[in-house]
N, C-alpha and C positions, 0 to 999 in steps of 0.2 A: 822328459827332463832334458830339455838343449840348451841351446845358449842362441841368443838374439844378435845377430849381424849389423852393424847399423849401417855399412859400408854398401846404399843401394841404388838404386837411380834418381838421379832427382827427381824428387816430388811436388817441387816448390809452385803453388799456383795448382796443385794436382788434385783431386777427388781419390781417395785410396780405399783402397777394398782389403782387407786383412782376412789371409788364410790362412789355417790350420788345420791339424786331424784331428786332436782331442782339446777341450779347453775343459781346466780342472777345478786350478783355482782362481783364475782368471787373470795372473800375474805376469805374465809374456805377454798375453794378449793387451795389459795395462801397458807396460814400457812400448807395444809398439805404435799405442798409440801417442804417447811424450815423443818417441821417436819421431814418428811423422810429424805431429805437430811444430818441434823444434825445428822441422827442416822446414818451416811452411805449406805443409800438405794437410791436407783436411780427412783425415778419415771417415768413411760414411756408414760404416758395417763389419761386422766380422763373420767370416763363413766357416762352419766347423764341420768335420763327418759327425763327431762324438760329443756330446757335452754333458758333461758329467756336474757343470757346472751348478746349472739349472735356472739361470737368471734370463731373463728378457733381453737386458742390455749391461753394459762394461760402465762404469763410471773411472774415467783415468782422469784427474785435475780439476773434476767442474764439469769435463766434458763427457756427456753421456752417448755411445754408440751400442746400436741394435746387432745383437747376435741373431745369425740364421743357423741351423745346423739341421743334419739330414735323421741325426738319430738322437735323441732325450733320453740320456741312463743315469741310474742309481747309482751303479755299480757296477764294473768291469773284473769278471776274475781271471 
């Protein structure tokens, strides 16, 4: 539970790769894709170590991006 920075490098024109450790409920991972897109960047992916999530890909606005992640869990205790 962080908080999302919008303050990053330009992306406008850019292909963007979205990381994280864990993705839960998939809502960070949503805003960073409105973020990139309001700047003009295209997100292509999200890479996780953790997903607890469980979905294939993020739907943020209409736009659908493919999650990669290194490990698939139920549950973390």
């Amino acid at each position: 539970t962080g908080s999302l920075n919008s303050s990053f490098a330009d992306v406008a024109g850019k292909r963007c790769l979205i990381v994280d450790d864990v993705i839960t409920s998939g809502n960070t991972i949503k805003e960073a894709v409105e973020i990139i897109r309001s700047h003009n960047g295209t997100p292509v992916a999200v890479c996780v170590l953790f997903d607890k999530l469980g979905e294939k890909e993020v739907n943020a606005g209409g736009v659908k991006v493919p999650i990669y992640s290194l490990v698939r869990v139920s549950r973390i205790d």
